[in-house]
N, C-alpha and C positions, 0 to 999 in steps of 0.2 A: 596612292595608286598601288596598283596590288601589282605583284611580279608577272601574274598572270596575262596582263595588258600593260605592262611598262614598252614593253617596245613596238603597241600599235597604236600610240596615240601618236597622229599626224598635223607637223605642224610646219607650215611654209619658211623653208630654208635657200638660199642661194644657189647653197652648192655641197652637196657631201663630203666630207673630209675621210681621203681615204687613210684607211689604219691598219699595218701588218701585226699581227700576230704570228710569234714562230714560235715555234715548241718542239723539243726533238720526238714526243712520239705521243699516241693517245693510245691508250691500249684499252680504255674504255672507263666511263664513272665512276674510279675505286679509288683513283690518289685525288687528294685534295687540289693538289695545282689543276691537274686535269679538270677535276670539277669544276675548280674559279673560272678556266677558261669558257669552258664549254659555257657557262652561263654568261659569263660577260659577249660571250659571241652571240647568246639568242635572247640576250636582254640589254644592251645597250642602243640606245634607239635608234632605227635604222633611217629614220628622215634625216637623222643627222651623220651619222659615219658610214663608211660605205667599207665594210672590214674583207680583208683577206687573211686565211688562215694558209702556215706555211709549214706542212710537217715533212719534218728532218728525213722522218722514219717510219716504213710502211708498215701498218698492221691492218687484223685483220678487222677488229672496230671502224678505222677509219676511213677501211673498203666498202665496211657495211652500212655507215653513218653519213659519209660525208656530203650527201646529195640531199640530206635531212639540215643540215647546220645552215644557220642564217648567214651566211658568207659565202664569197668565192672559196672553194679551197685546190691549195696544190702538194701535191703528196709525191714526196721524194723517196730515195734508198738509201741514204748514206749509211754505209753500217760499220766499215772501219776507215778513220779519217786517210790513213796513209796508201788505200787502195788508188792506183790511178786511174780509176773510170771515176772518180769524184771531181776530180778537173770537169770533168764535162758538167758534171751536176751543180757543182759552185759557180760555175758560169751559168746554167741556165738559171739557179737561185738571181744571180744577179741583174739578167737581163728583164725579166721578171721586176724586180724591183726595180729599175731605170726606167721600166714601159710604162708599168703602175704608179708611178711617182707616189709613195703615199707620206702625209706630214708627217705621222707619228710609226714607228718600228717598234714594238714590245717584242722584246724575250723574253724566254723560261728554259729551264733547265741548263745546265754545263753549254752543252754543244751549241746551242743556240747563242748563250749568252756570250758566246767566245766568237766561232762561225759568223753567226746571226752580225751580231756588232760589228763584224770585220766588212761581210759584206753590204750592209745597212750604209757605212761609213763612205765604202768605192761609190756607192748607190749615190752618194750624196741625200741622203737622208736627212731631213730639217731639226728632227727631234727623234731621240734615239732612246729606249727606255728599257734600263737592264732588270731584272728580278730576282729578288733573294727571298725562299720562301722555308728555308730551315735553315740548320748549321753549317750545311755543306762538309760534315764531319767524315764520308764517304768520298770526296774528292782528294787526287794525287796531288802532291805537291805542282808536278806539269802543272794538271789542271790548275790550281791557284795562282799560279807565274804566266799563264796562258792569259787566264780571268783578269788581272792586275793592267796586262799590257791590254786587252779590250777596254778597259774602262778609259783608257783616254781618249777614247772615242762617242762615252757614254755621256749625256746628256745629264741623266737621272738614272737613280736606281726606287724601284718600289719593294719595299719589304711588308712583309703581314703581321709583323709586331714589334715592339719599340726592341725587345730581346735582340732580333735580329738583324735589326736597322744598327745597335751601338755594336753590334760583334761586326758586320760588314767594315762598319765605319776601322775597329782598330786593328783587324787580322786585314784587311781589303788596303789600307790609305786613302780610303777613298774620303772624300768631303761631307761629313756627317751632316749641314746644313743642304745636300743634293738629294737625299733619302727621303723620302717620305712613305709615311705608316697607314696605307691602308688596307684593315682588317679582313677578313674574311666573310662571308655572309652566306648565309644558308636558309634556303625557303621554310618557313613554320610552318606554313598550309602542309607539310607531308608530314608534319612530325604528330599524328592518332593516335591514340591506343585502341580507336573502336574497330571494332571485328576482329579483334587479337586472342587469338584462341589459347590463350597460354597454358590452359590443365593439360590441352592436347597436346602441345610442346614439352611441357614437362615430362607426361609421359613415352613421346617420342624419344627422348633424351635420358630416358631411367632416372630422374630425379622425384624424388618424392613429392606430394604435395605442399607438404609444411617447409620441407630444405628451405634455408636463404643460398642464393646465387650471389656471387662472385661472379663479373667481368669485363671481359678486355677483350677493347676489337681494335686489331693492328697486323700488320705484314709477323710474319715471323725472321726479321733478321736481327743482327746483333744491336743495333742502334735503340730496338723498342723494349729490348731490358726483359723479355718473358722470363725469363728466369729468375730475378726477383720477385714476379708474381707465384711462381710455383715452388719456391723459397719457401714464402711470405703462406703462400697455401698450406704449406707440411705443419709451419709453427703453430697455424688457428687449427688444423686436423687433429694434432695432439692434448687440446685444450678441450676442442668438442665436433663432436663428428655431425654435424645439422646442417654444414656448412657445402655446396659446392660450386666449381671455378668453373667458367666456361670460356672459351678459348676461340673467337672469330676471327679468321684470318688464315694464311696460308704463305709457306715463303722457305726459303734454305737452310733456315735455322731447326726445319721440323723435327726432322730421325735426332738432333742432339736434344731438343727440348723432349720430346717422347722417350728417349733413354734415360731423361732426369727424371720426368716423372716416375716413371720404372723404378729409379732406384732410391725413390724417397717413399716406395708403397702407395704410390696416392690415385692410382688406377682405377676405383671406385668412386673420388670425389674430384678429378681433372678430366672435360668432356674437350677434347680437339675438334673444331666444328668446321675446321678449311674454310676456305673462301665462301661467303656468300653473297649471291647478286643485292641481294634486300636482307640489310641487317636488323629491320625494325621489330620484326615477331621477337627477336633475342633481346633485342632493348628493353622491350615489354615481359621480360620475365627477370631484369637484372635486378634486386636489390639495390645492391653498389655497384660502378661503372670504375675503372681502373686504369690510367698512366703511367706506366711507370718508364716513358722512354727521354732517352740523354738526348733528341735531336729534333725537337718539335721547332717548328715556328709557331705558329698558331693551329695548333690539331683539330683537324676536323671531327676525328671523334671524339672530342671534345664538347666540340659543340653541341652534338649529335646526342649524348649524353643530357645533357645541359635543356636542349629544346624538346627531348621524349622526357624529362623531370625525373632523370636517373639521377641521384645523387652521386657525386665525381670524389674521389682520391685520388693527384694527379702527382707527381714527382717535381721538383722542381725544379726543373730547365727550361730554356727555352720561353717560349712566349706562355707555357701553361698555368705561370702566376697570374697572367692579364687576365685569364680566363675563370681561375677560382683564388677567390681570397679565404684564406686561411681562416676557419671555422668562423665563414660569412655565407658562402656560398657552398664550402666541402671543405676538403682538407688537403692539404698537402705536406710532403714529405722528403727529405732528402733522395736525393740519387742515390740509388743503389743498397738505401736503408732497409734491411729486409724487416729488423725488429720494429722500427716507427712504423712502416706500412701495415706491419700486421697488428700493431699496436690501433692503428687508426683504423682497420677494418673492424675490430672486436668491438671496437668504441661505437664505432657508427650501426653495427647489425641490428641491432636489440631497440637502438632511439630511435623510435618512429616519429615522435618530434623533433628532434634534430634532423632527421631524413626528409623529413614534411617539410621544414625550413628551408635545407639548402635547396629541394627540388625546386620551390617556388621562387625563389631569387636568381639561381640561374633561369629559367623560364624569363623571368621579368628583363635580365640582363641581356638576355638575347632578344627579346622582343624591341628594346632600348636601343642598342647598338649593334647587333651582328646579325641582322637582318638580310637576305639578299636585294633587297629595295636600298637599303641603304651602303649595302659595297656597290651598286650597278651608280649610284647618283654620286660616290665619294669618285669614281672611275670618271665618269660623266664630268662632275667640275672641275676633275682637275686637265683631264684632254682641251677644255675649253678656257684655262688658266694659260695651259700651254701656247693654245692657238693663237691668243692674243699676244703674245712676244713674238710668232713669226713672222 
């Protein structure tokens, strides 16, 4: 069954199991948790769950969206916990949950996972479901000591890779046999290359016709490592100028990473492309696609790579081993290794048979298991795993 009609095929049930979703904010389709959500929200079958979504935190997406989303939704302000107009908002979270009785409570992110669980628990909530979807390597100690005391309140924890299912389990205390690994999934029908104008891209972008590309679509903060890609850039410049980096993404690390570039001369072969809505025209002109961050759980652009037949150089943290086997599907590289990355980009430019290989086996591997038909059905049996022990 295709994603397209997973959640209109109607089939006579009892009674719908209601199901919260909380999440502290949507700011719109650009972080991967964000994404999972949103699809599990307009793809898990609606003859059978009756979901509400519950955000922490108002933006302007979710002003604009949320009358589109296949759910009730209720959209709060919490913006700093110690504000005392949140008493009132924690209460009406709660009441809210007492009215709606729903069996299962999912969270996502910090606030949620802490908040969320606290009040899920007064709710009397039947089954309570935390989420670990990276390293949480940005979270305060607080937060961790906050996260620790919520979990005895958590039923289960779902993580998006075995990575961060055994790092929960030993930094967390939590019960490593409570965890369960279900992956991430992303639609193929979007991932085209036809009507991908790319000479006209190139040109828009001052790269030559013949240059090979270089790149990397990620936030620009300190967790996703740019600067060992524009490291890793200066040492192949020096070797041979054919070569250029392109840079999708946008984030607080910009004016220091724009000052590196600067002062490694590489102003002519590093393109800063900021955010974009639709990364695919970029995909369709990548060569190689590039990882180099210390805090993945299962990266979406990753995948994203993997399902457009970019071939991947990925670093190796996090869940980004699950995703490419070492000169099987691409290559990977220590953290923070600027010489093996550039060692592995020189390697891979030139083999258009080895490039041909890895693109086709990542395509295969994602068509096999990282599917959004097959995250919405691993979601799906295990809600109905659950329902059976209430």
């Amino acid at each position: 069954m295709s994603t397209d009609n997973f959640n209109n095929a109607k089939k006579p049930v009892a009674k719908r199991t209601t199901v919260v979703f909380m999440i502290d904010f949507l700011y719109g389709l650009i972080g991967g948790t964000e994404k999972q959500v949103y699809h599990l929200i307009n793809n898990l079958p609606d003859y059978k769950y009756d979901i509400h979504l519950f955000c922490l935190r108002n933006t302007p997406w979710i002003q604009e969206n949320k009358g589109s989303l296949n759910c009730s939704t209720k959209v709060y302000d919490i913006v700093k916990i110690k504000n005392p107009i949140n008493i009132a908002l924690f209460s009406s979270i709660w009441f809210q949950l007492l009215n709606i009785k729903p069996k299962i409570v999912m969270t996502f992110f910090p606030l949620s996972n802490i908040l969320g669980v606290f009040l899920a628990s007064l709710a009397n909530a039947p089954f309570i479901i935390s989420t670990r979807r990276d390293y949480g390597l940005w979270l305060s100690r607080m937060d961790f000591c906050l996260v620790k005391i919520a979990n005895r309140y958590v039923d289960a924890i779902i993580s998006n890779s075995v990575a961060v299912k055994e790092l929960t389990s030993k930094k967390e205390g939590y019960d490593i046999n409570k965890i369960k690994v279900i992956y991430n999934g992303i639609n193929v029908n979007e991932f085209c290359r036809k009507n991908m104008d790319s000479k006209k891209l190139r040109t828009t972008l001052g790269i030559p016709p013949h240059a090979k590309i270089v790149g990397i679509v990620a936030g620009l903060k300190p967790m996703k490592r740019h600067a060992t890609f524009i490291k890793a850039a200066h040492s192949i410049i020096e070797q041979r100028d054919d070569v250029h980096f392109v840079i999708v993404g946008d984030g607080p690390m910009k004016t220091q990473l724009d000052q590196l570039t600067s002062s490694l001369a590489l102003r002519q072969h590093v393109h800063f492309l900021g955010f974009q809505k639709n990364v695919f025209p970029f995909l369709a002109i990548f060569d190689v696609g590039i990882n180099c961050s210390a805090n993945e759980g299962l990266s979406n652009a990753i995948m994203e790579y993997m399902a457009y037949e970019v071939p991947c150089i990925v670093a190796r943290a996090g869940g980004n081993t699950e995703l490419v086997d070492n000169s099987v599907n691409g290559y990977t590289f220590e953290l923070d290794n600027v010489q093996e990355l550039t060692e592995c980009i020189l390697s891979l430019l030139d083999d258009e048979k080895t490039k041909e290989d890895f693109a086709l086996r990542s395509k295969k591997k994602i068509m096999k298991e990282l599917t959004l038909n097959k995250m919405i059905t691993a979601y799906d049996s295990y809600f109905e795993e659950i329902l059976k022990t209430l």
